[in-house]
N, C-alpha and C positions, 0 to 999 in steps of 0.2 A: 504493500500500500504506500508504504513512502516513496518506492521507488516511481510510482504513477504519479506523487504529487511532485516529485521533484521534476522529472519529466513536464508536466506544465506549467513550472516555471520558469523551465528554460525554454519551450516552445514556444510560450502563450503569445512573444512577441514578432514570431517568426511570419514569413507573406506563406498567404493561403490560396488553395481554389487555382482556377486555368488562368493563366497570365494571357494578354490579347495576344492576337496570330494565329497561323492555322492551327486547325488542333488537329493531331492525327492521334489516332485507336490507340486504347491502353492493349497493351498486351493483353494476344489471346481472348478480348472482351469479344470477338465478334469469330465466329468458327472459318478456320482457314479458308473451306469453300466460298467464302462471301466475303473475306476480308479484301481483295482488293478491288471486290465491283464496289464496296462501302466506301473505300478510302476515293476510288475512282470518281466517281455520281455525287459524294456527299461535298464534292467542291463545283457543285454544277454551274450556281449560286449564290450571292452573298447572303440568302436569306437562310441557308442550311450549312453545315457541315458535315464530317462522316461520322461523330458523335451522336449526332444529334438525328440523321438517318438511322443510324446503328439504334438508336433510343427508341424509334417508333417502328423499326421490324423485330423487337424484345416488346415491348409492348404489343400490338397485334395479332405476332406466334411464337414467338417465343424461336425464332429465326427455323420454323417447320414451313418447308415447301410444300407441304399436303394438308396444311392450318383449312379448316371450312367452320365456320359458326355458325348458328342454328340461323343469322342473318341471308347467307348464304356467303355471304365474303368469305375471298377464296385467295389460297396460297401466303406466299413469305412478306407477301404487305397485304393483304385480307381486304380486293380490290372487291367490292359490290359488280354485278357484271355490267350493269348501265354503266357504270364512271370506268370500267376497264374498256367496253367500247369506246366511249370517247377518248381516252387519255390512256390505256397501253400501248408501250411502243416495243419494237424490234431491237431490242436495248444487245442484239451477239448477232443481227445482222442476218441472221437464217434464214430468211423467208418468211418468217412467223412471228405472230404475237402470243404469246402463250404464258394463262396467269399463274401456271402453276411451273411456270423454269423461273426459278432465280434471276439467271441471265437476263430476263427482259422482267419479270416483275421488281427486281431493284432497281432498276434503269427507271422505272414507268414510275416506281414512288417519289423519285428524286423531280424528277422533270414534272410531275403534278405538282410538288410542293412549291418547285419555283415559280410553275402557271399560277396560282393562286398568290404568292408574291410578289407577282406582276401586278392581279390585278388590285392589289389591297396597296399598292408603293404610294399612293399618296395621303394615306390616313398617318395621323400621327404617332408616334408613339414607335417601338419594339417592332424592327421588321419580321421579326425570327417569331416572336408571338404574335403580332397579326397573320403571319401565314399560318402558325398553327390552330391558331383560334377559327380561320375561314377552312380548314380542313375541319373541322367538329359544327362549327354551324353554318358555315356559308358564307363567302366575299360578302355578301350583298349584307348580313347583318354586322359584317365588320366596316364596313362603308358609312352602314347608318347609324352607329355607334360611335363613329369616329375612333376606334380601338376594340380594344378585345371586348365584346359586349357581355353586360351584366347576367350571364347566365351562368348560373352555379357548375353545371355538366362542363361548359365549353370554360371554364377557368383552372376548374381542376385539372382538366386536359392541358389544357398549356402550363401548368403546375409542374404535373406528371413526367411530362414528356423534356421539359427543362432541368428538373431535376437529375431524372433517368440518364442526358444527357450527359452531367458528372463521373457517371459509374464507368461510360463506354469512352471519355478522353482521355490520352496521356497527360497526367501533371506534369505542367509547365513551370511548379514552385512546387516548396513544402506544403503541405496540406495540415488541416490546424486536427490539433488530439483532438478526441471524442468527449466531449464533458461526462457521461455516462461511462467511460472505460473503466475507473476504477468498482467502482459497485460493481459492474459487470467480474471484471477478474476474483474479487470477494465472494462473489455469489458462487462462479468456477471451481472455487480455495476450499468451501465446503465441502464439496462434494466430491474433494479426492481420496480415492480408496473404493467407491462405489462401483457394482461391478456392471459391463457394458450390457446393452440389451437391444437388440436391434430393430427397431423403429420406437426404441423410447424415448417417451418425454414427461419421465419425469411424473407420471400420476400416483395416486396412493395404489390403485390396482396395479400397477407395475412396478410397485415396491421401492417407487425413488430412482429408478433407473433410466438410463439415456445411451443413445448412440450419438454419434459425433454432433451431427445436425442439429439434435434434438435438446443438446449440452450448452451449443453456444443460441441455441433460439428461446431457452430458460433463462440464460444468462442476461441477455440484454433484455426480456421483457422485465427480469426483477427491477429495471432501472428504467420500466415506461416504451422503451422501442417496440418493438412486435418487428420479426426477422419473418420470411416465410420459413416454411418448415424443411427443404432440401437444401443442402448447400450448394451447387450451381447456382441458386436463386440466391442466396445470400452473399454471392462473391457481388451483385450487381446494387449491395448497401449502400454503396460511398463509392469515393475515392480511391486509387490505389497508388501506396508510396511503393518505393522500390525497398530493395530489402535491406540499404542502408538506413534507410529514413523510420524500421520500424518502430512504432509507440506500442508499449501496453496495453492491451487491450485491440489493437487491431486482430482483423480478425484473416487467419492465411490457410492456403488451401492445397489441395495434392491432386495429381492428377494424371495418369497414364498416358494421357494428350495431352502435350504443354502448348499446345495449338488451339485449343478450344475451352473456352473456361462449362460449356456444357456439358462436358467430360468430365468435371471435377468430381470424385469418389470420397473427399474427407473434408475437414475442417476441424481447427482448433482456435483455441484464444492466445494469442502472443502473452508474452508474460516480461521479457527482457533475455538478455544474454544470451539469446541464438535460442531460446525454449518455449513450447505453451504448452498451458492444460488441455485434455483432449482423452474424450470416449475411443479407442481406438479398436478395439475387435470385441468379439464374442470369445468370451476365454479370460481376458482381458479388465483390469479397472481404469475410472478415469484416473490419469498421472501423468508428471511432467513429461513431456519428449522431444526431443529435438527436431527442429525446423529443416537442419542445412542436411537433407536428404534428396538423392536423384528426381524423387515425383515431385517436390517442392513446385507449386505452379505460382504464389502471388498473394499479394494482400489487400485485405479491403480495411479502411477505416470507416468505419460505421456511421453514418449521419443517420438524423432526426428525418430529412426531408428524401434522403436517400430511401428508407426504409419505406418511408409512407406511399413513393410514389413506385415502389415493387408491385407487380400485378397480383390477387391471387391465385390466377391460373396462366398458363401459357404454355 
């Protein structure tokens, strides 16, 4: 615990957040197959980038080529088929438009997001949330609002999707500690020696028991967050420092594919000095373990506005 508050005192003064410029993909946040039509298309425009693309195909499907909603919207940006007739393009050049190839449904989300950029470019305010905001309810009500109009749905969407934004950019500065991290590792502290249980979280019927996910998504709700409940989803919380920059309390992951953070198979809590607390098998209690291992994939520092704008499906 001291070590987490000394930790925020030599941080607390440190620069936060994406510094201006392009931003290009955190590590592994977007799955190799898609990473360079993201990093490609997501500079279509100055009204997007590949973060902030990458934000709204995690949102939508959860980056699933074969995503259908009982809406009927369909594929890796979950195109309704009236606006994929208008607005899919031949985004690989084959001959075809086709909503459920990548190839041309990331092409076709980017160049929609900029059409609608275009036509909202003289209302005031936020180009990046005016164009997200006429994606949830329409140019014509961002026109007659003069900005993101007062609709609860369409604000939380531009919320969401800016937030979300965060988890899928490389940081361009330090990123500020988590106010919640020390509770969080306290709450971790407890409950080492507990033995592993696989898909627990932690109920009186399960005797107090957790697997990895289930450990760090206790942990930060005892301090008000709500994580989802897999870790792939939980890598998309925050932020990600690199592994010199880690804090206490961040939260770092393992992974078989260091190319895909939706491959990710573990999760633990940093703690300092190369270690975190962490559920790790069946056989197994929670206890400290070392970080610097071959599957090592990355870290997320947990925010408040990170967490909230995680879908709970995808």
């Amino acid at each position: 615990m001291l070590l987490v508050i000394g930790v925020y005192l030599v941080a607390g003064g440190s620069a936060s957040g994406v510094a201006g410029g392009a931003k290009t993909l955190a590590k592994g946040a977007v799955p190799a197959a898609y990473k360079d039509l993201v990093q490609r298309w997501g500079n279509l425009c100055p009204a997007i980038n590949p973060a902030l693309l990458a934000a709204q195909l995690y949102q939508e499907s959860g980056f699933n080529p074969r995503a259908q909603s009982p809406a009927a919207a369909q594929g890796i940006a979950q195109f309704i088929p009236g606006t994929w007739a208008s607005h899919g393009i031949d985004g690989d050049g084959d001959g075809d438009r086709d909503v459920w190839d990548p190839a041309d449904a990331i092409p076709s989300a980017a160049t929609y997001d900029c059409t609608l950029a275009s036509y909202v470019k003289d209302v005031p305010g936020d180009p990046t949330e005016n164009m997200l905001a006429s994606y949830n309810a329409g140019a014509y009500a961002v026109i007659r609002y003069q900005g993101v109009p007062p609709y609860e749905e369409t604000r939380n969407y531009v919320r969401i999707i800016t937030s979300l934004e965060k988890s899928f950019a490389a940081p361009q500065g330090r990123v500020d500690p988590s106010r919640q991290a020390a509770g969080a590792i306290a709450y971790a502290q407890k409950k080492l020696g507990t033995p592993y249980l696989w898909g627990g979280t932690g109920t009186a019927a399960q005797g107090g028991r957790f697997d990895c996910s289930g450990l760090t998504q206790a942990a930060y709700e005892s301090v008000g967050i709500t994580l989802p409940r897999v870790a792939n989803d939980q890598y998309n919380a925050g932020p990600h420092p690199g592994r010199d920059e880690l804090l206490p309390g961040d939260l770092v992951f393992f992974s078989d594919d260091l190319t895909d953070s939706r491959a990710i198979r573990h999760v633990g809590i940093y703690v300092g000095g190369g270690y975190m607390i962490d559920a790790p098998r069946t056989g197994a209690v929670i206890r400290f373990d070392s970080i610097d291992t071959p599957d090592y994939f990355g870290a997320t520092r947990v925010t408040e506005d990170g967490a909230k704008a995680l879908p709970t499906t995808v």
